[in-house]
C-alpha positions as CSV (number, residue, x, y, z in Angstrom):
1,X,-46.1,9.4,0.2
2,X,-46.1,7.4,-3.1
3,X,-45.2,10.5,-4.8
4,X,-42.0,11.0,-2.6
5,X,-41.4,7.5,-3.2
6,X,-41.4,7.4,-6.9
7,X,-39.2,11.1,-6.8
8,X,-37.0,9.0,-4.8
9,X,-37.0,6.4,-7.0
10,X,-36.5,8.7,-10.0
11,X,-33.4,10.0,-8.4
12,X,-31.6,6.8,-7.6
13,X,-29.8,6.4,-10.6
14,X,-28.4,9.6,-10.7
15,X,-27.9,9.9,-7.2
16,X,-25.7,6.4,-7.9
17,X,-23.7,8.0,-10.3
18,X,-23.0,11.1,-8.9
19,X,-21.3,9.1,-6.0
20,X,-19.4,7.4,-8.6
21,X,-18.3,10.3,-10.3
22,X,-17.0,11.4,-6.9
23,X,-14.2,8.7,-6.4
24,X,-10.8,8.1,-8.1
25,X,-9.7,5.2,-8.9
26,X,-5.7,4.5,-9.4
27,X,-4.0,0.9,-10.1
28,X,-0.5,0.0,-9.9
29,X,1.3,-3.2,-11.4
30,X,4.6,-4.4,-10.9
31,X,6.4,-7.2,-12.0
32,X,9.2,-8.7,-9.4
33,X,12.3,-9.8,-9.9
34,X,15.1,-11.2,-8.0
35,X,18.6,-10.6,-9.6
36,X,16.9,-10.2,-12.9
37,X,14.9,-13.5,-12.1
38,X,11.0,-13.1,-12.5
39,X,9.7,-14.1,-9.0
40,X,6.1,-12.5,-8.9
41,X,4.0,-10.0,-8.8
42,X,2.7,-7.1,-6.8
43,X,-0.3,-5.0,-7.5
44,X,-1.9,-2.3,-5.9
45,X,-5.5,-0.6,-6.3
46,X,-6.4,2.9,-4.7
47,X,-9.7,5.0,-4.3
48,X,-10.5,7.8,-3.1
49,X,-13.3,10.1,-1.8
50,X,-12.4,13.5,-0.3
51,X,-9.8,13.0,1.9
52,X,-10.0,9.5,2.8
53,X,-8.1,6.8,0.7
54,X,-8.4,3.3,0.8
55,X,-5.4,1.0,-0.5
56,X,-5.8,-2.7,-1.3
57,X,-2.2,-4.7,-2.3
58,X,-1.6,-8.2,-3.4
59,X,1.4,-9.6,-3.5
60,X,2.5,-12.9,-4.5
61,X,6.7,-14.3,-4.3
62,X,7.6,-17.4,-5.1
63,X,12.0,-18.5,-5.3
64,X,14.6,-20.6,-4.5
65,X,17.8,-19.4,-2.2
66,X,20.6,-20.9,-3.4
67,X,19.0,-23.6,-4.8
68,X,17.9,-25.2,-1.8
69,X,15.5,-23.7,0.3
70,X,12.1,-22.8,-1.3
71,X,9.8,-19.6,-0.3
72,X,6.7,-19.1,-1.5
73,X,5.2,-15.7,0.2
74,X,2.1,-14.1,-0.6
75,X,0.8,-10.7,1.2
76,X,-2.7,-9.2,1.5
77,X,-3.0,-5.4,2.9
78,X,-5.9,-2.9,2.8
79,X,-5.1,0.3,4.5
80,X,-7.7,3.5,5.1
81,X,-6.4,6.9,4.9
82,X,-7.4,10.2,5.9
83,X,-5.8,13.4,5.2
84,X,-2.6,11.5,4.6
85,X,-3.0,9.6,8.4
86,X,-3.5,5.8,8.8
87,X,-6.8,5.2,10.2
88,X,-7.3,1.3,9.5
89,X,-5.1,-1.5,8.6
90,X,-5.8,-5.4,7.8
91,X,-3.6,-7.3,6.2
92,X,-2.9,-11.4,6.4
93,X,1.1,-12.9,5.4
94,X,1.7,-16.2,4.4
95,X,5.0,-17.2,4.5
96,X,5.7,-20.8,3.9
97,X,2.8,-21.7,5.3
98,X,3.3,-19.5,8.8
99,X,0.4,-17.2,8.9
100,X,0.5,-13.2,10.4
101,X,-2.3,-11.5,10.8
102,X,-2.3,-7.6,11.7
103,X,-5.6,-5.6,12.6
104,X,-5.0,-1.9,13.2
105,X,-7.6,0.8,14.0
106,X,-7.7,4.6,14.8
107,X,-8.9,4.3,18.4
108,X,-10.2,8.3,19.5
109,X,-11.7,7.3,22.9
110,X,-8.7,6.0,24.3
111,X,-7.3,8.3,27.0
112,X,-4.3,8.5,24.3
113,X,-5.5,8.5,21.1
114,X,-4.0,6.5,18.3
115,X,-3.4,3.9,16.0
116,X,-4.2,0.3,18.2
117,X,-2.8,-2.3,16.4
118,X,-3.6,-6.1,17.2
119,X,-0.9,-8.9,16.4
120,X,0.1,-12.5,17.8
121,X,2.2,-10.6,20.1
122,X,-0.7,-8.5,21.5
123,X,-1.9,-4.6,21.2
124,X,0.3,-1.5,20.9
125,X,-1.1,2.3,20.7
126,X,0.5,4.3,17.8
127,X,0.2,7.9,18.7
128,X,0.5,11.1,16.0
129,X,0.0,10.7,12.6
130,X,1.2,7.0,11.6
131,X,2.1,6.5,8.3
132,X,3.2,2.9,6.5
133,X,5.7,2.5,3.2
134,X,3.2,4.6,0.8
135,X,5.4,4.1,-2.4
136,X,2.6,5.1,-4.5
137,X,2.5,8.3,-2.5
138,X,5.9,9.7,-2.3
139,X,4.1,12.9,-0.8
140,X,3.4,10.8,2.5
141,X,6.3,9.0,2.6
142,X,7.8,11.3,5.8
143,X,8.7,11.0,9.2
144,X,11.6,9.5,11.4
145,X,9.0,6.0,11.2
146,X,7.3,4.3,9.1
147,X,4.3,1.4,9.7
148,X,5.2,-2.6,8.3
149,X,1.9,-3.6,7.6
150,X,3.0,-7.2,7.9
151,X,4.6,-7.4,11.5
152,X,2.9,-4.7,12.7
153,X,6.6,-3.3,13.4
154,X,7.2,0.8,13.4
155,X,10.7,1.0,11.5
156,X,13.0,3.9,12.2
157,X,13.5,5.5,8.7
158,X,15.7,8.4,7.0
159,X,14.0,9.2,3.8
160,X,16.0,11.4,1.3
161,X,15.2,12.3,-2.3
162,X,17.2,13.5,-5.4
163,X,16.5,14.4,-8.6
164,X,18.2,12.7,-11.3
165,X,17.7,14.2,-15.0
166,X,13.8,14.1,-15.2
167,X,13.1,11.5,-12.9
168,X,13.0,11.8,-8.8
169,X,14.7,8.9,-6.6
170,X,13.3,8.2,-3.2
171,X,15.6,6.2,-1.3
172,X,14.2,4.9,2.7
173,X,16.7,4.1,5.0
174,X,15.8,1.4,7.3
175,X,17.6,-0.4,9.6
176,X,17.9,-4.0,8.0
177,X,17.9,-2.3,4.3
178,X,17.7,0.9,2.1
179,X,14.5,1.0,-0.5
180,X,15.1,2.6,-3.7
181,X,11.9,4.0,-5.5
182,X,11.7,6.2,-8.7
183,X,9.0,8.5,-10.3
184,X,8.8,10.1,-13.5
185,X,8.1,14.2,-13.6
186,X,4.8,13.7,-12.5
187,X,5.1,12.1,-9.4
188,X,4.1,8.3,-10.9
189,X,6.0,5.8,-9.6
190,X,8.1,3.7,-12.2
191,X,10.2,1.3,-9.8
192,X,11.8,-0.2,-6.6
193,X,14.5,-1.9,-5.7
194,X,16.2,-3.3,-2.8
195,X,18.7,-5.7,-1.2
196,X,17.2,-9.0,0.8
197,X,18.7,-10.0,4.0
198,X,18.9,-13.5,2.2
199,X,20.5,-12.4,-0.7
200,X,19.6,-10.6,-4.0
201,X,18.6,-7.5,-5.4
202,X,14.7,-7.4,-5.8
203,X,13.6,-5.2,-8.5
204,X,10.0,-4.2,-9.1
205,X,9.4,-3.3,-12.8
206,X,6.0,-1.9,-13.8
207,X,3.4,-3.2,-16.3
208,X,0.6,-1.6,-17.8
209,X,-2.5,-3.4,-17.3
210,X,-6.1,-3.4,-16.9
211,X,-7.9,-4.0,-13.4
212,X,-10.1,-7.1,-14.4
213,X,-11.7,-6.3,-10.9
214,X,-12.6,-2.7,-11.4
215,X,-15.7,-1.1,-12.0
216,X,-14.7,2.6,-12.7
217,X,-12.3,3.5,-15.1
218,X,-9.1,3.7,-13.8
219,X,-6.5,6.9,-14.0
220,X,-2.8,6.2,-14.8
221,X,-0.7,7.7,-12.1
C-alpha cells in the first residue's frame, strides 16, 4: 500500500497538469459607450473542456439620461454549455438598487425534459436546445429564440449575417431592438452596437488586456 501511495503521489503533478493542458481558456474585453460617451465596461471569460463550456461575464454601466435621471447597472452571468446547449445559468442584476436573480438548470428527470429556470415570478421549463445571446460564439447564435440571462425572458429573434469586405456582421432582431455584432476573418468578435429603449446608441469597443484573475494562459479569439 505505501508503494501505491507514493506512485500516486509521484503522479500528482503531472496528472494536475495534464488536466490543465486539457482546457482553453478565452477572455473578452470591451469598453462601453453610450453615443460616444464612456459608460463601462463588459468583460467576459470562457473555458472549456471537451464539449462543455463555461462562460462567466461582468458587466458594470453607469450614465445619466438626459441629464436627470441616474443608472447605475451592473450584471453578473455564468452560463454552462454543452455541445452548444445551455445546461446551467446563474446570474444576479442590479439595477438601481432593484435586485434579479435567475437560476436555470438542465432538468432530465422531468417528464419533459428541459431547461427549468427559477425567477421572482416563479419556474418555467425550456424544452429543445436553449441557447442565450452567445456573441462570442457567432456559431451558436441560431434559432427563432434566444435566452436573457437577466429576466429569464425567451426573446423571439431573426438572426441574419452579411459579409462586409473582410469582416462578418451579425445583426439579431429582437423585438424591442436590433443588435449589431462584428468579427474579423476569423470569427473573433471586434464589436456591438445597439439602440436603447431610453435613448442612445451603445457601442462596445474592444480592449486588449490581460485577465488579472486567470491562471492559464489565455488564447486571443
Amino acid at each position: 500500500m505505501p508503494q501505491v501511495l507514493l506512485i500516486i503521489l509521484l503522479c500528482w503533478p503531472s496528472l494536475t497538469l495534464a488536466a490543465v493542458s486539457d482546457t482553453v481558456v478565452k477572455y473578452w474585453d470591451f469598453l462601453l459607450y453610450l453615443n460616444d460617451k464612456p459608460v463601462g465596461r463588459h468583460q467576459f471569460s470562457l473555458s472549456q473542456q471537451g464539449d462543455t463550456v463555461r462562460l462567466q461575464s461582468d458587466m458594470e454601466l453607469e450614465f445619466r439620461v438626459l441629464l436627470v435621471k441616474q443608472i447605475r447597472y451592473s450584471h453578473r452571468a455564468t452560463e454552462i454549455w454543452h455541445r452548444g446547449c445551455l445546461r446551467e445559468v446563474s446570474s444576479n442584476t442590479d439595477r438601481n438598487g432593484e435586485q434579479k436573480t435567475l437560476i436555470a438548470e438542465l432538468d432530465e428527470q422531468a417528464p419533459q425534459p428541459g431547461l427549468r429556470l427559477e425567477t421572482a415570478k416563479g419556474t418555467e421549463m425550456l424544452q429543445g436546445c436553449v441557447r442565450s445571446f452567445a456573441y462570442w460564439n457567432p456559431d451558436w447564435l441560431q434559432g427563432d429564440s434566444l435566452l436573457n440571462v437577466e429576466t429569464g425572458e425567451s426573446w423571439p429573434v431573426q438572426i441574419s449575417s452579411t459579409q462586409i469586405q473582410e469582416q462578418r456582421e451579425v445583426v439579431i432582431a429582437t423585438p424591442k431592438t436590433d443588435i449589431r455584432l462584428r468579427y474579423d476573418a476569423d470569427g473573433r468578435w471586434l464589436s456591438l452596437e445597439t439602440e436603447l429603449t431610453i435613448g442612445g446608441t451603445l457601442r462596445y469597443q474592444r480592449i486588449e488586456s490581460i485577465n488579472p484573475d486567470a491562471s492559464l494562459p489565455l488564447e486571443k479569439t
